[in-house]
C-alpha positions in Angstrom: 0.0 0.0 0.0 2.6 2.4 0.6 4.5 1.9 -2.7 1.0 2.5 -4.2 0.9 6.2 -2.4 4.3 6.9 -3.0 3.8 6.4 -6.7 0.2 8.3 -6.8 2.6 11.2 -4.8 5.7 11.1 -7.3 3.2 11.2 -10.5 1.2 14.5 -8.8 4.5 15.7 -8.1 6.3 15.4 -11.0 3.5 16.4 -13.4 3.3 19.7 -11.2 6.1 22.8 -12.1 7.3 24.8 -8.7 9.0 27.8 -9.6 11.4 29.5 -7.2 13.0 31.2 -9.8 11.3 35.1 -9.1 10.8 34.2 -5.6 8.8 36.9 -3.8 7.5 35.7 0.0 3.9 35.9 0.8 2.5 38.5 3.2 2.1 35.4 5.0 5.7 34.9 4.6 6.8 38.3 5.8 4.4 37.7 9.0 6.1 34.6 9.9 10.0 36.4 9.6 8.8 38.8 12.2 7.6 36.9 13.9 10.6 34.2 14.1 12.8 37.3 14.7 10.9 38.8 17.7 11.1 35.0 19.3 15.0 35.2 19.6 15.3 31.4 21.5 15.0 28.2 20.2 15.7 24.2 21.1 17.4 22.3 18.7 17.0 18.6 18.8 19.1 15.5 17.5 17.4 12.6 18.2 17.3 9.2 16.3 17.8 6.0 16.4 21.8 6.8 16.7 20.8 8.1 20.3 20.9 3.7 21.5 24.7 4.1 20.5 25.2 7.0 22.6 28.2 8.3 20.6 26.3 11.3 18.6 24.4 11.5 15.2 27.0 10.5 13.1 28.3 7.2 14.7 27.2 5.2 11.8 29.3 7.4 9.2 32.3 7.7 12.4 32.8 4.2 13.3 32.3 3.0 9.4 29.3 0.8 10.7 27.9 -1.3 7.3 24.2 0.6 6.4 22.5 -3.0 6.4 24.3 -3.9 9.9 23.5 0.1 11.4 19.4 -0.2 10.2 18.9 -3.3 13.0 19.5 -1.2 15.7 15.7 0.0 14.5 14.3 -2.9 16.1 15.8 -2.0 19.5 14.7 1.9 19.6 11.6 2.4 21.9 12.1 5.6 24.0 9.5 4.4 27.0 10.1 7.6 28.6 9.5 10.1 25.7 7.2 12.5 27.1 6.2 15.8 24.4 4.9 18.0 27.2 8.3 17.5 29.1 9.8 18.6 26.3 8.1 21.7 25.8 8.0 22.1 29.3 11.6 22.5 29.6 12.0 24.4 26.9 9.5 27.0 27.6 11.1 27.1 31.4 14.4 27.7 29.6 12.7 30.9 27.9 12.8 29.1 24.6 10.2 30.0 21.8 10.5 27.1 19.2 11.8 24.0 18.8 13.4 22.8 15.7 13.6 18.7 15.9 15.2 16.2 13.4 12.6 14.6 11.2 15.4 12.7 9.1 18.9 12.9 10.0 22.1 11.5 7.8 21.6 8.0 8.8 18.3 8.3 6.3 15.9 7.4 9.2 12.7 9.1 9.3 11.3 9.9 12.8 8.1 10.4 11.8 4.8 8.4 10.1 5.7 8.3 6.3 4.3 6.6 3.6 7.3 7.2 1.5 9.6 4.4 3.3 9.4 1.4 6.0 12.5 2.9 7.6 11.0 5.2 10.0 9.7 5.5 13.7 6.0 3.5 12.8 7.2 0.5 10.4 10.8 -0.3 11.6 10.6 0.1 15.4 8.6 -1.5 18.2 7.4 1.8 19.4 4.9 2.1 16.6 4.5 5.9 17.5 5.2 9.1 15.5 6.7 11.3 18.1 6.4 14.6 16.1 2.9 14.1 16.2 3.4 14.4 20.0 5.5 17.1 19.8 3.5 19.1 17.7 0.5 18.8 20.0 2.6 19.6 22.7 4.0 22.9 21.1 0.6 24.2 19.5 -0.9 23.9 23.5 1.7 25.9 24.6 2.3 28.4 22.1 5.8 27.3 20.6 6.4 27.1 16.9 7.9 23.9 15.2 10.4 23.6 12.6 11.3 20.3 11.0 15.1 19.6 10.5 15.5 17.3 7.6 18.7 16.2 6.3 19.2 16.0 1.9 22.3 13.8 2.5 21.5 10.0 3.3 24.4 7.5 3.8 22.2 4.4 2.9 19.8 4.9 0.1 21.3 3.5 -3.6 19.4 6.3 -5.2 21.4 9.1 -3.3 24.6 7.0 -4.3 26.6 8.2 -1.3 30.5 8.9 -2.1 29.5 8.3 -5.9 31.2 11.4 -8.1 28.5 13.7 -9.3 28.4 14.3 -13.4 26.4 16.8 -14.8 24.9 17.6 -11.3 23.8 13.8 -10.8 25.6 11.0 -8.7 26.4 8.7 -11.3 24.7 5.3 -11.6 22.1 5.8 -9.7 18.5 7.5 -9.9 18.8 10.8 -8.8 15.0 11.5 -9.6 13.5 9.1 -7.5 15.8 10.4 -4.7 14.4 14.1 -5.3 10.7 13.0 -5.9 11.5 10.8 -2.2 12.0 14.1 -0.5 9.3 15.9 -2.1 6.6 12.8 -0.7 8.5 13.4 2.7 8.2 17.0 2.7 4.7 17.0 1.4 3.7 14.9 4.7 5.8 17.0 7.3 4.1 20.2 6.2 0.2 18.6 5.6 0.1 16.1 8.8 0.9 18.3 11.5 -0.8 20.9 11.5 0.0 25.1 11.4 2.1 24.8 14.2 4.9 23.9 11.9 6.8 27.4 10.7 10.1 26.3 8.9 11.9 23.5 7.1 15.5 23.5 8.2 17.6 21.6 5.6 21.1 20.2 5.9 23.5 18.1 4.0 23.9 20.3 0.8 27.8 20.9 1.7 28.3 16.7 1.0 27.8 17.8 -2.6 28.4 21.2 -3.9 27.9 20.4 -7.3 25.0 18.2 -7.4 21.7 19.6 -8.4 19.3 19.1 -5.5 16.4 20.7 -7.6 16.1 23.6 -4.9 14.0 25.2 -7.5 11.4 22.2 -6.9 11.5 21.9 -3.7 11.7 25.1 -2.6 8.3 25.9 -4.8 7.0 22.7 -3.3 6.9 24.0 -0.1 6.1 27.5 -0.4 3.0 26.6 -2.6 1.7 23.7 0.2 2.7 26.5 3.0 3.3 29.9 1.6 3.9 30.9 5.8 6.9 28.3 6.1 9.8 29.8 6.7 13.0 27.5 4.4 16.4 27.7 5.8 19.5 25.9 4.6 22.7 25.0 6.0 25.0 25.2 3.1 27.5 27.7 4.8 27.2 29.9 1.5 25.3 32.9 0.1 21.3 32.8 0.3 20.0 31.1 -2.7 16.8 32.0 -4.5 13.4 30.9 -2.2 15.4 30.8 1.3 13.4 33.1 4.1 16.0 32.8 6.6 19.7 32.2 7.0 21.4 29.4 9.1 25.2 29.7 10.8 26.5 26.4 12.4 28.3 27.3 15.4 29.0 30.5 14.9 27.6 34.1 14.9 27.2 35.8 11.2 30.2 37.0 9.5 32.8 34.7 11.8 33.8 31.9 10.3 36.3 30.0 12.9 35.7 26.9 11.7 36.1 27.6 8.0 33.0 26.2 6.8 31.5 29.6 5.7 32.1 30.4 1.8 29.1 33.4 1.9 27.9 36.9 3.2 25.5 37.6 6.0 22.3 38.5 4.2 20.6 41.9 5.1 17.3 41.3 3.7 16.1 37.9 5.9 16.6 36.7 9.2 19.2 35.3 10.6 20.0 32.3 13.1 23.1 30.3 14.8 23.3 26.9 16.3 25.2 25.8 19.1 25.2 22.9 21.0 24.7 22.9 25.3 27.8 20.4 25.4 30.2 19.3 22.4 27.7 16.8 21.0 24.7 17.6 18.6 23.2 13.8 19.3 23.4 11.9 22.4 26.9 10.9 23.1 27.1 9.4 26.9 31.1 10.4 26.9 30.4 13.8 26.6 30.7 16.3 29.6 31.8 19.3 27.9 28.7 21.3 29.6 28.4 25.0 28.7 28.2 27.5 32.1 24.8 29.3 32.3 26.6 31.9 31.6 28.1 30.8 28.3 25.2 30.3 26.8 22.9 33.7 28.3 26.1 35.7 26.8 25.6 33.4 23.1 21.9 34.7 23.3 22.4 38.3 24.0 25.5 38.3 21.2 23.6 36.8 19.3 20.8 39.5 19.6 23.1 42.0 19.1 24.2 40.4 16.1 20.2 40.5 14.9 20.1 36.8 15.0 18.2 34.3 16.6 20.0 31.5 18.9 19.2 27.7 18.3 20.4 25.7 21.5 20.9 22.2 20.7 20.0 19.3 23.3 20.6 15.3 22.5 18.2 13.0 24.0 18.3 9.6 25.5 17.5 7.1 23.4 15.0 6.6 26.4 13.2 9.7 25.4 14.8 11.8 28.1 16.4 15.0 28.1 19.8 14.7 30.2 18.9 16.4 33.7 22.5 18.1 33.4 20.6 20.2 30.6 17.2 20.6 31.8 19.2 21.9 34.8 21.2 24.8 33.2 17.7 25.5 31.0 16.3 26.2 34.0 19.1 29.0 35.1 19.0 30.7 31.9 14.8 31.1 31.7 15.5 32.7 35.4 17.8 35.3 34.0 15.6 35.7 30.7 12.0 36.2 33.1 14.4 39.4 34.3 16.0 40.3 31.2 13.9 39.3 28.6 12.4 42.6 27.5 16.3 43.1 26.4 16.0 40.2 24.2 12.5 39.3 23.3 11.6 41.5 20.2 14.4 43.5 19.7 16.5 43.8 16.8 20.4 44.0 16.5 22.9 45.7 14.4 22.3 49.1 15.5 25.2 49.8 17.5 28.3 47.4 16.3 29.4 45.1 18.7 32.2 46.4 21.1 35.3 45.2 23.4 32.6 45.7 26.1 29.4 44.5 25.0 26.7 44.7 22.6 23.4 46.6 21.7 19.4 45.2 21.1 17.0 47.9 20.2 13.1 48.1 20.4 11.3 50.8 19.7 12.4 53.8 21.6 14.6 51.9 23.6 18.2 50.7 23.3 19.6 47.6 25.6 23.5 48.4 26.6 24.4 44.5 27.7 28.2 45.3 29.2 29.7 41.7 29.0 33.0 42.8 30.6 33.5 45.9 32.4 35.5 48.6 30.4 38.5 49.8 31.4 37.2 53.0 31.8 34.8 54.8 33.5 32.5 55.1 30.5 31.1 53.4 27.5 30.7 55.4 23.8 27.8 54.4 21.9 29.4 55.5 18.6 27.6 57.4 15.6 24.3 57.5 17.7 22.4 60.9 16.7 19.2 60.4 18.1 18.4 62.2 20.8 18.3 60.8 24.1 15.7 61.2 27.0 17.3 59.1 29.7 19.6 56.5 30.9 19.6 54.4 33.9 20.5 50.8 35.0 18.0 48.0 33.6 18.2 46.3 37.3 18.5 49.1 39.9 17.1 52.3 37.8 19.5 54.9 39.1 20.2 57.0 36.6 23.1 57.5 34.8 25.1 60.6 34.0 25.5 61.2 29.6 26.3 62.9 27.3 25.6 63.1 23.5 28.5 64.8 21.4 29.3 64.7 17.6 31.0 60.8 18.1 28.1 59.3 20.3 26.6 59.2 23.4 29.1 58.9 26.7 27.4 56.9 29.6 29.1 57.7 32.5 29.2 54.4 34.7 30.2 55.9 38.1 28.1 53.5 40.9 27.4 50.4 38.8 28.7 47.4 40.7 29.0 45.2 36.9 26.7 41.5 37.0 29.5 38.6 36.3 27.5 37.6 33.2 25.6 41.1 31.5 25.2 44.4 33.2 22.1 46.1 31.3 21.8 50.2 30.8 18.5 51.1 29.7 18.5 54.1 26.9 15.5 55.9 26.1 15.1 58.0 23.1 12.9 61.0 22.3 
């Protein structure tokens, strides 16, 4: 019965044109990008059947386990303790606004209910449930948006032809269509089944295969004509291609580039985001202790506010469904600071003021956000180039005012009094 749907899906799809060419986003569209922006926080989550192995999300590819040998470990995954509201419960605790989950990671299995192969969560496991499902229920309850990682690269499937060399933007002996019209069915059920709580595609794998052509100009229409509000992201560390509303950054905030996977700009005209991880692992890896401090990770969110982008934490379940207590613990430390600062974060938009030795700057409306990171050397901080005119200035915490001055160069803030926070000491600007 399933091949029977696939083929009814593939005949609809390939008898349909999707054109991404002109792209111009729906007011729909535009609603959604605000609306991502002004949410700031996110939970990224790696979870698959590579979470039994407990040595992250790419131990089949790592320890060179055979594709036929790595798929049995299907039959052993049954997370008994996987609870969706947990989930989102720790997450919204944490102060986080979306969650973006892995529907189909490298390994080619497909965590949710699909029609387009037996190797996913309902057919090849004993669980028999689509946890998505869950999860979506979970996050449309409490008012958190859902975006569906999915992976392009797949280490088992012939038609992707993994490590085969790519002539005339095709792996060679193998069927690169059906491989294409296989994502489209997948696609097509991730953005139909679960509802409008779903608000972006997050794609990944496109950097295995630069010059392969993935048909972005298909898939892309694909999705915007099923769901002209879903938001399409891609992590290809390069400039923004035609029909992407928002651009990713793996470990690191737009325009560095320490790891020296980044071959593109920052774009000016979407929004942005950057991924991290809470420890050194994107999947569950039970040798891994390299935790991140609290305060880490609440000066990664207000850099990367500063920096106008969003910040996608990453957490690596159990393969028993649970999230590491380790995590849910530091989660919990940085929603406390965030239910006091988040008017500083929440909203704002970045860029205004560039990032200094000190600190860094989030505006909203006629306020500016002064997060001092590390106390200056001096008894002041400039706000450079800042001609609007300002109405007062005072601590975010205490509100004493503060002693300025606005001259040709900026705006001195006179810091005489302020005993500096160890992790972000906030002046409040306001504008006339």
């Amino acid at each position: 019965m399933k091949k029977f749907v696939l083929i009814i899906i593939c005949y609809l799809l390939l008898n349909t044109s999707f054109s991404q060419t002109n792209y111009q986003p729906s007011a729909e569209n535009l609603k959604s990008r605000q609306d991502f922006q002004d949410r700031k926080f996110g939970m990224f989550i790696h979870w698959g059947i590579y979470s039994l192995l407990g040595d992250g999300e790419w131990v089949m590819n790592v320890q060179k386990i055979p594709y036929d040998k790595y798929k049995r470990i299907a039959n052993a995954f049954y997370p008994h303790d996987f609870n969706a509201k947990e989930w989102v419960k720790i997450a919204k605790t944490a102060g986080m606004k979306y969650i973006t989950i892995t529907s189909r990671h490298h390994d080619g299995f497909s965590m949710f209910d699909t029609k387009a192969t037996d190797y996913d969560v309902i057919d090849a496991t004993p669980y028999k449930k689509d946890p998505l499902k869950d999860l979506a229920i979970a996050c449309k309850e409490e008012g958190l948006k859902l975006n569906f990682y999915y992976s392009l690269l797949d280490w088992g499937r012939k038609d992707y032809g993994f490590g085969k060399k790519i002539v005339n933007g095709k792996p060679e002996d193998t069927d690169w269509d059906s491989y294409i019209n296989f994502m489209k069915a997948q696609l097509t059920e991730l953005l139909t089944n679960y509802g409008d709580v779903v608000a972006g595609i997050w794609f990944d794998g496109d950097w295995e295969r630069k010059d392969a052509n993935w048909h972005y100009d298909e898939i892309y229409g694909l999705i915007h004509r099923l769901r002209p509000d879903v938001m399409i992201g891609n992590n290809h560390h390069t400039d923004l291609k035609p029909g992407e509303d928002y651009q990713l950054f793996e470990k690191d905030l737009p325009g560095n580039n320490s790891h020296g996977w980044g071959t593109g700009g920052v774009s000016n005209e979407v929004p942005l985001e950057t991924c991290e991880t809470i420890n050194s692992s994107w999947g569950f890896n039970i040798n891994d202790k390299g935790y991140k401090s609290v305060k880490t990770i609440i000066q990664y969110i207000i850099k990367a506010a500063g920096h106008n982008t969003n910040f996608l934490l990453n957490v690596g379940p159990q393969a028993d469904g649970k999230i590491q207590q380790e995590f849910a613990d530091t989660l919990k430390k940085v929603g406390e600071w965030l239910q006091l600062n988040g008017e500083s974060i929440y909203g704002t938009r970045g860029n205004v003021i560039a990032t200094q030795d000190w600190g860094t700057v989030t505006a909203k409306e006629k306020k500016l956000f002064i997060h001092i990171l590390k106390a200056p050397s001096q008894d002041f901080i400039l706000l450079p180039r800042e001609t609007q005119k300002v109405a007062s200035v005072q601590s975010y915490s205490s509100k004493q005012s503060l002693k300025w001055k606005q001259q040709p160069e900026g705006i001195f803030i006179y810091l005489d009094g302020i005993t500096f926070s160890t992790i972000d000491e906030i002046i409040e600007v306001t504008l006339k």
